[in-house]
N, C-alpha and C positions, 0 to 999 in steps of 0.2 A: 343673751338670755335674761328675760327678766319675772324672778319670780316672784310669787304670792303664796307665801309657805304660812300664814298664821290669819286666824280668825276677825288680824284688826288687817290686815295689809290692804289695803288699793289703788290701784293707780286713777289718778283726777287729771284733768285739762283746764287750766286756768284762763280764761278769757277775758281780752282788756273792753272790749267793745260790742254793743248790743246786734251787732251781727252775728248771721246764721252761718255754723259753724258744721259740719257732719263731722261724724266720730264713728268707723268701723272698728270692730274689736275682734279675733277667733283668737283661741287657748284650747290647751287640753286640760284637763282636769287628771289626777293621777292619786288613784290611795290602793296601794299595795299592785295589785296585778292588773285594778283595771284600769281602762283607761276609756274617760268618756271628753271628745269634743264640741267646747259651746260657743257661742257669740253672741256680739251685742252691738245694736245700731242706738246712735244716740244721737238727737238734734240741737245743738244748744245755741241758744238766741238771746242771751243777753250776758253781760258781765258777771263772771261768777265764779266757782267753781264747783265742779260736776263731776262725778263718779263714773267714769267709763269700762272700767274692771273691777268688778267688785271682791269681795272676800270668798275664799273659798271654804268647803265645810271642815269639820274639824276633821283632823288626822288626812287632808288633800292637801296637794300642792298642785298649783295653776301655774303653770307654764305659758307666760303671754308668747302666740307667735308671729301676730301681725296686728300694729296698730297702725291706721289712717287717718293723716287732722285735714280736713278738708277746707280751703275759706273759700264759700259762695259766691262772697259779693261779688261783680265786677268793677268793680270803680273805688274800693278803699281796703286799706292793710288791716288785718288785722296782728296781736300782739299774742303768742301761745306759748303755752308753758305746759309742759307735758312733767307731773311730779309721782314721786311715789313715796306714801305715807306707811308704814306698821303699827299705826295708832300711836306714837309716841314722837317722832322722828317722820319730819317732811323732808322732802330730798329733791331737789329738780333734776329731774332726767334730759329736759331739752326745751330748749327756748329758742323763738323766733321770732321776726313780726315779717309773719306770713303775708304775703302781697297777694291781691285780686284773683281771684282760679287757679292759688297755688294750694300746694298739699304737701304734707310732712308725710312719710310711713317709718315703722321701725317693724323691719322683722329679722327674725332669732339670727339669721343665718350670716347678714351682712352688716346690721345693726339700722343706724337714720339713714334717710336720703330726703330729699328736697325735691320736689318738680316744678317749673314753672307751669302759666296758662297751656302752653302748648303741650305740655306732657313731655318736655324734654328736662331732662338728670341732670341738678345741679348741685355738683359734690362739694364746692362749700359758699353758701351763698354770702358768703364777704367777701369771698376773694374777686377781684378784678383783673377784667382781660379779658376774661374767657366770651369766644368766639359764640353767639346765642343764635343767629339766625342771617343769613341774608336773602335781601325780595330787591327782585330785578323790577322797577314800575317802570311803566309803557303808556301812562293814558294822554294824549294829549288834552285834555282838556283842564279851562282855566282853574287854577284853586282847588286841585284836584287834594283831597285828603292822606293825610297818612299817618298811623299812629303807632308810635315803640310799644316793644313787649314791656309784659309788667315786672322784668329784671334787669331791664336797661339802662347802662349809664352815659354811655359813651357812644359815637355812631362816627362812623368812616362812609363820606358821601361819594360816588365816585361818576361819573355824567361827560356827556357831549349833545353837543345842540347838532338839530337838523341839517342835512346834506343838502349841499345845493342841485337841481340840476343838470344835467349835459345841455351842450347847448344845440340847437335844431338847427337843421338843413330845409332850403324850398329847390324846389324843382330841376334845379341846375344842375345837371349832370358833370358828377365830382365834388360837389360840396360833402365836408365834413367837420362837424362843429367839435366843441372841444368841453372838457370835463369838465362837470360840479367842483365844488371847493367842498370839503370835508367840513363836518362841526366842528368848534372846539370844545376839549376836553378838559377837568378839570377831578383833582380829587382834595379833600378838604376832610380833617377832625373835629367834632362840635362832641363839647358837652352835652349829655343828654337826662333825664330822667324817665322811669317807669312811665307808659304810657301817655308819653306826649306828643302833642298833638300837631302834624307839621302838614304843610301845602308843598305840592309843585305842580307841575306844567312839562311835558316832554315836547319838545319842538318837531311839528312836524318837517318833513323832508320835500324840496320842492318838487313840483309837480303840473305844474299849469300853464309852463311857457308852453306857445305854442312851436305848431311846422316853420322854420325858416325865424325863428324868435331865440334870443337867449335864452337861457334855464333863468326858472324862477329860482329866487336864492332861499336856504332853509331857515326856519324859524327860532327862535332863542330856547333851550333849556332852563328851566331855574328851581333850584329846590331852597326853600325857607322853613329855617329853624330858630326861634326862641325871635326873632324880627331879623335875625340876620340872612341876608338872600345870594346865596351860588348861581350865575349867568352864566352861563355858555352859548356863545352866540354860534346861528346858524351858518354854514356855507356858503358865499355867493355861486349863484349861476354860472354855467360855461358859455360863454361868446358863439353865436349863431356864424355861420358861412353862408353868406348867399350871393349870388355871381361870380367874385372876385375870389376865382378857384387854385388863382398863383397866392392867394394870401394864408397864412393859419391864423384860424381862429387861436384864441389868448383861452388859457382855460381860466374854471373861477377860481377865486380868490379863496380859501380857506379863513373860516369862523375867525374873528378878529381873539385875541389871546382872553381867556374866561376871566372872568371877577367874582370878588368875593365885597360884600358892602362893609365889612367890619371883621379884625383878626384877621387870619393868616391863612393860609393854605398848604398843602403838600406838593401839591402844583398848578399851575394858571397856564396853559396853553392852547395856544391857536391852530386853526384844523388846518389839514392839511391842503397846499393848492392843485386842485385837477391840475392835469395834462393839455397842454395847448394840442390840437389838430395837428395833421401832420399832411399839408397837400401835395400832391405829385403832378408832374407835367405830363405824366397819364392819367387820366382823372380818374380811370378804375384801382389804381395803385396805393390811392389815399388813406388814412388810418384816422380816425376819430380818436378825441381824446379821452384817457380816461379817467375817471373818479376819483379825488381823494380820499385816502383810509382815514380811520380812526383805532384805537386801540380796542373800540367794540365791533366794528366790524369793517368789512372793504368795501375800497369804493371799486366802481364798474368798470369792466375791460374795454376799453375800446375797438372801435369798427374797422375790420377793412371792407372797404367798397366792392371789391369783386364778388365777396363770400354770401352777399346776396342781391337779387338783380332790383329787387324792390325797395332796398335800403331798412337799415336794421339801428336798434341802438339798445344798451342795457342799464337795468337798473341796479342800483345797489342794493347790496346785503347785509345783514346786521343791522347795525345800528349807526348812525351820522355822517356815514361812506356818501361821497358824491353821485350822481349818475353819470353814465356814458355820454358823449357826446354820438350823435346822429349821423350814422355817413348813408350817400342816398346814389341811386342813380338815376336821378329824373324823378325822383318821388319823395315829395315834400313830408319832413320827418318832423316831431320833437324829441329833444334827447330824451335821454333814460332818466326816467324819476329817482331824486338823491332819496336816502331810509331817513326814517324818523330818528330822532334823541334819544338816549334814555336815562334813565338814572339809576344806580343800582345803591342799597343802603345793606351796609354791615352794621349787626350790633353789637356791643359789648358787655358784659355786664361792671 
């Protein structure tokens, strides 16, 4: 509870910097039995200090119940000092430097809280650790953007590169090819700051071998912070079968082990390798191979040739998982397309 019991008290908000700052205020007012409710919106835009609750009349007492320090900017901190004077005696109630679309309140019942941009409660913004937010990105595309919250210190990277893959069957009755190789995976700590500004690239998953062709192999991962770049390289393709139906295809090879360009990592591992083919001296008996996983998602089941007469293959799921290898009978396949990379970022503050 903070009162305002005399003619000289008010509570001010001290501001370091000529940004726009909002200030909401409601109180009740109290002299003997009655009791009247007021407020006060206040905009303040430059360095100063400013009266946000003013005095109450004689023989009242004002009962602050809800104050809000608002900072507008998006791109710079401001510094708040929330005080309260009785005309004789200045007192600082609370002090901050308020980061980009954060906001202070105090009300009667629970006392300060802190929010970030996002509107999410932060119970004391010095303390570090605490868990702020994680965003799973997806986009393949080169130099793709990404920026930390405005209470961010710290970030735990965590990724795998593109799935390779299954490898395709042609027309030969009993070919079956054999699995994608998985992305490799990798997780890594990087110092971080508020609102900084980082790239990556999620590696797509192969897709483009053809009928009777190897799997195309999947694409590299990379997320870059402060110039240092996390790699997870993509899956090799799984090995095609075509005539030579006593042979099994080799499955792919799984993502070579991840790098880091500088410092250290949590871990640097390579994806996992498909499944080699599995041919039978019944050529309907045959089993395709399947996908390598990842710890984000699996790689694809492989085929047996009986279970469909036109020949079948599958793709993977999640994220960096291989594809199926292609089983056919008589019907020229490409294996199952490997899934895309991805990268997922935890922050901390």
């Amino acid at each position: 509870m903070i009162l305002l019991t005399s003619t000289s008290d008010l509570v001010q908000v001290v501001t370091s910097a000529g940004l726009t700052v909002h200030v909401q205020a409601s109180y009740v007012d109290v002299s003997g039995s009655t009791v009247t409710p007021g407020r006060l919106n206040t905009i303040i835009s430059s360095a100063a200090t400013t009266t946000v609750v003013g005095s109450p009349a004689s023989s009242t007492q004002r009962n602050l119940k809800e104050l809000s320090v608002f900072n507008t900017s998006s791109t710079t901190a401001e510094t708040v000092t929330v005080q309260h004077t009785d005309g004789s005696n200045v007192i600082d109630l609370f002090s901050i430097s308020l980061n980009p679309g954060s906001c202070i309140k105090y009300d009667d019942l629970s006392g300060w809280k802190t929010y970030d941009n996002l509107g999410n409660m932060m119970q004391s913004i010095s303390s570090p650790g605490r868990l702020l937010r994680s965003t799973l990105l997806t986009s393949t595309s080169a130099s793709t953007s990404f920026t930390t919250g405005s209470g961010t210190n710290t970030i735990r990277v965590r990724q795998c590169g593109g799935g390779g893959q299954g490898g395709g069957v042609s027309t030969t009755t009993g070919e079956v090819g054999a699995g994608g190789g998985a992305g490799a995976s990798a997780e890594a700590i990087f110092a971080a700051s508020p609102s900084l500004g980082c790239t990556y690239q999620c590696g797509t998953g192969g897709t483009t071998g053809g009928t009777g062709a190897g799997g195309q192999a999947g694409a590299n991962t990379t997320f870059v912070i402060n110039g240092v770049t996390l790699t997870s390289p993509g899956g090799s393709g799984g090995a095609a079968q075509t005539g030579a139906v006593a042979v099994n295809a080799l499955g792919g090879a799984g993502g070579a082990v991840s790098t880091i360009s500088s410092g250290s990592a949590v871990y640097l591992a390579a994806g996992a390798n498909g499944n080699n083919s599995t041919a039978s001296a019944t050529a309907a008996d045959g089993i395709s191979g399947c996908g390598g996983s990842t710890p984000f998602g699996g790689g694809a089941n492989g085929q047996v040739e009986s279970a469909n007469a036109t020949g079948l293959s599958a793709a993977a799921l999640g994220y960096g998982g291989g594809g199926g290898g292609a089983a056919g009978t008589g019907t020229a396949r490409a294996g199952g397309a490997g899934a895309q990379g991805c990268v997922i970022v935890d922050e901390y503050s």
